[in-house]
PLY file of the C-alpha trace (Angstrom):
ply
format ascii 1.0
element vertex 178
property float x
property float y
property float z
element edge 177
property int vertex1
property int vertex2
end_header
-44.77 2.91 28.92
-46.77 2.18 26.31
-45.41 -2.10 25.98
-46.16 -1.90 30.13
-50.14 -1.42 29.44
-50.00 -3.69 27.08
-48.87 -2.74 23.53
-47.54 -5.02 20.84
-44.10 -4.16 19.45
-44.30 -6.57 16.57
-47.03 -4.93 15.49
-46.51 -3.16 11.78
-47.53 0.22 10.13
-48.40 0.12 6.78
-44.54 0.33 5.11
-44.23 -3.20 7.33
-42.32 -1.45 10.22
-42.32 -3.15 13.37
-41.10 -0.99 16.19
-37.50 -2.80 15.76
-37.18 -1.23 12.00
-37.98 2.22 13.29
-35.72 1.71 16.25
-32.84 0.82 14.23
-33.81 3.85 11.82
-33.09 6.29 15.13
-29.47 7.23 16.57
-30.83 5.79 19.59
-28.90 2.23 20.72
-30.97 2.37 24.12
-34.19 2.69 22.47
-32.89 -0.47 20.34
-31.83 -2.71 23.28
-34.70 -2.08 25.36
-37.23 -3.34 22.41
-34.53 -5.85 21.93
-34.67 -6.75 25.64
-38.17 -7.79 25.58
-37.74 -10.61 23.65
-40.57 -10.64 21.92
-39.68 -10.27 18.19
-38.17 -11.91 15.80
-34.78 -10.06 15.30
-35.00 -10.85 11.86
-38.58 -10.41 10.36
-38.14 -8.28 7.05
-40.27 -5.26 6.70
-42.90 -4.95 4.05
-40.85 -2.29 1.47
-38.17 -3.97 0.74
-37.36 -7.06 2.47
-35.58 -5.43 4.93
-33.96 -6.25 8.30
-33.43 -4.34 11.41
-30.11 -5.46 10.36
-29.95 -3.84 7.12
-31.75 -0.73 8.26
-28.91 0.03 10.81
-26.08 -0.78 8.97
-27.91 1.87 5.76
-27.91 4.28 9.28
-24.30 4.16 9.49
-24.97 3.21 13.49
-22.29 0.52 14.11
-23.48 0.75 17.72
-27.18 -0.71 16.43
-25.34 -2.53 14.38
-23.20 -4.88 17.43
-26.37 -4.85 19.60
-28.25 -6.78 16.66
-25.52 -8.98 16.15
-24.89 -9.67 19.85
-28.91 -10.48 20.06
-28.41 -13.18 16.83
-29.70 -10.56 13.72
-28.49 -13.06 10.78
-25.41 -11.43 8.93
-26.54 -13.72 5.83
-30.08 -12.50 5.47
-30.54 -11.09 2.09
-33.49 -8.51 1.32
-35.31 -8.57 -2.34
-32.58 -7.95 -4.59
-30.38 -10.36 -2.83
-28.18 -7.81 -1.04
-26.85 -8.84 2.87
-26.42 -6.45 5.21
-22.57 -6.02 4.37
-23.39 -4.56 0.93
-25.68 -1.91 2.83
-22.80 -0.58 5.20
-20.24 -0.40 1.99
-22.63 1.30 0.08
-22.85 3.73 2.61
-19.02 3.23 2.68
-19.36 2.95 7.23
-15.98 1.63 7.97
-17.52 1.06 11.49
-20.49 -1.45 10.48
-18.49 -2.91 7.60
-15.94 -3.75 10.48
-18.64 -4.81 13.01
-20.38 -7.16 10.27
-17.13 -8.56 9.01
-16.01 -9.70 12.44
-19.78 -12.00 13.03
-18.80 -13.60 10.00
-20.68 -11.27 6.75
-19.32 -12.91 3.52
-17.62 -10.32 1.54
-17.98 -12.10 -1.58
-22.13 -12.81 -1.07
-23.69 -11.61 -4.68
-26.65 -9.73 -4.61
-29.31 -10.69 -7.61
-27.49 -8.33 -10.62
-23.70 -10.49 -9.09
-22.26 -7.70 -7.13
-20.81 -8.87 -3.91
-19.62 -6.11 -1.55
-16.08 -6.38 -2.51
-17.38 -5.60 -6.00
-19.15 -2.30 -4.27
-15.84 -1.47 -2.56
-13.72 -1.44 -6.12
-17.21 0.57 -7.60
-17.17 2.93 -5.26
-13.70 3.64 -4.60
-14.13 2.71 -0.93
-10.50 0.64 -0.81
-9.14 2.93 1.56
-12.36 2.06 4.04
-12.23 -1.63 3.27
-8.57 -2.17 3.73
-9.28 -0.27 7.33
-12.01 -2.19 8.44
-10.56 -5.58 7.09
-7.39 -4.56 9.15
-9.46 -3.72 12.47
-11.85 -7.05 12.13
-10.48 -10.38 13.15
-10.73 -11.62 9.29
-6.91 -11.79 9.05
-7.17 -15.85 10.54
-5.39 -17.13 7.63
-3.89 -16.05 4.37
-6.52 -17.20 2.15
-9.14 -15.39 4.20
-6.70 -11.92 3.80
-6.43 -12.80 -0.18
-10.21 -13.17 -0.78
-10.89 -9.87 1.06
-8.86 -8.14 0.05
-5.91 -9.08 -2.69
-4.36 -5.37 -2.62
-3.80 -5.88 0.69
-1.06 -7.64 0.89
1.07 -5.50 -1.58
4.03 -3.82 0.16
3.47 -0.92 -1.51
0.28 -0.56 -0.32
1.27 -1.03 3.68
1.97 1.89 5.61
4.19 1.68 8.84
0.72 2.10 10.79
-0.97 -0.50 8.88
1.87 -2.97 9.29
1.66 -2.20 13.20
-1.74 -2.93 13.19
-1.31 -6.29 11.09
1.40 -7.61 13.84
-1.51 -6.24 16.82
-4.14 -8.37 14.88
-2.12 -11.56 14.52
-0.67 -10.83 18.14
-4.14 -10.51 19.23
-2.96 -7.05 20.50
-6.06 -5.18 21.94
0 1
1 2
2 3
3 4
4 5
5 6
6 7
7 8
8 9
9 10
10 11
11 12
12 13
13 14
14 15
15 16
16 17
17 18
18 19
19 20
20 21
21 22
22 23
23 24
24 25
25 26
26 27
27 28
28 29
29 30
30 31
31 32
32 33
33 34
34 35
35 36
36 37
37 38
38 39
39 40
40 41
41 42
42 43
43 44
44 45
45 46
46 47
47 48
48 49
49 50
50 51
51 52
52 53
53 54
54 55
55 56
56 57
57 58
58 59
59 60
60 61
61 62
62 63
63 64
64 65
65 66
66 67
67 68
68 69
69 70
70 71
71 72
72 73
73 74
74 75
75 76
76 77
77 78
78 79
79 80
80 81
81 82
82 83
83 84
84 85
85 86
86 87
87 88
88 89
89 90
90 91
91 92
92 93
93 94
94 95
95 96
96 97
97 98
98 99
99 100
100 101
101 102
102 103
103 104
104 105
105 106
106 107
107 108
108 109
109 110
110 111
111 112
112 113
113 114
114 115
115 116
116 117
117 118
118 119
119 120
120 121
121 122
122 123
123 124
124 125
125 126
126 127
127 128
128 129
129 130
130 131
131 132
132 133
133 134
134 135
135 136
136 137
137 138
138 139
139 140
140 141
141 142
142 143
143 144
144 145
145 146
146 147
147 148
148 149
149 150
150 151
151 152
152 153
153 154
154 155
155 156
156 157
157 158
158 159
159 160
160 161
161 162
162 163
163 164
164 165
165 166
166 167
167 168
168 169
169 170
170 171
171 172
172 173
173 174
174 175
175 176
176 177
């Protein structure tokens, strides 16, 4: 009601929060695509604590939901906040197999290094999150070649480390299986 009389959602509080950042900071994906609707901000402005995108705010929220409506609006998997870190190391910190999935499959580099050299693979081994990453890398469209499957994930490939399930969903990926 309030844009209808008039009011400005690019304009910031005094953290640098445009209405965007707060949107994304809500489990609220309407809320999100309406402001994203208007088409009045820049989908990737970084807010004024850390450098942060809408982007990287959802993807910290776990919401993979925010998460594909800022990617299918054009939010920039590469954009890097102050300490270098892309969105992708924010969803495998907070180890969301859903957003790590959902930025994989627009193209996230997995093996982007923040400022102190981490890249999120580097998270994934630091924080035990294999399991998750192996998942996610399965359900993205990453497996396009070999290489690709080897640089994401080298343990992957290990027949020990395929279950029956996992191999089912390997043949679905590269059978473009839906």
């Amino acid at each position: 009601m309030l844009i209808q009389y008039g009011a400005d959602p690019g304009l910031v509080d005094s953290h640098g929060f445009n209405a965007l950042h707060l949107a994304v900071q809500s489990p609220q994906p309407m809320l999100v695509l309406y402001i994203l609707s208007l088409g009045r901000l820049d989908i990737d402005t970084k807010d004024g604590v850390g450098q942060y995108t809408g982007l990287m705010w959802a993807a910290n929220e776990g919401n993979a939901l925010n998460i594909k409506l800022l990617l299918q609006f054009g939010a920039s998997v590469d954009a890097v906040d102050q300490r270098g870190a892309t969105p992708l190391h924010w969803a495998v910190t907070k180890g969301n197999r859903m957003c790590i999935r959902k930025l994989l499959e627009y193209g996230s580099d997995p093996t982007a290094k923040d400022q102190g050299g981490k890249s999120a693979v580097d998270l994934v081994h630091e924080n035990k999150l294999g399991r998750i990453w192996d998942q996610a890398v399965l359900e993205a469209t990453v497996l396009e070649s070999s290489d690709t499957l080897q640089k994401v994930s080298p343990n992957l490939t290990s027949p020990n480390h395929l279950s029956k399930a996992s191999l089912i969903i390997v043949f679905c990926l590269l059978e473009n299986c839906q």
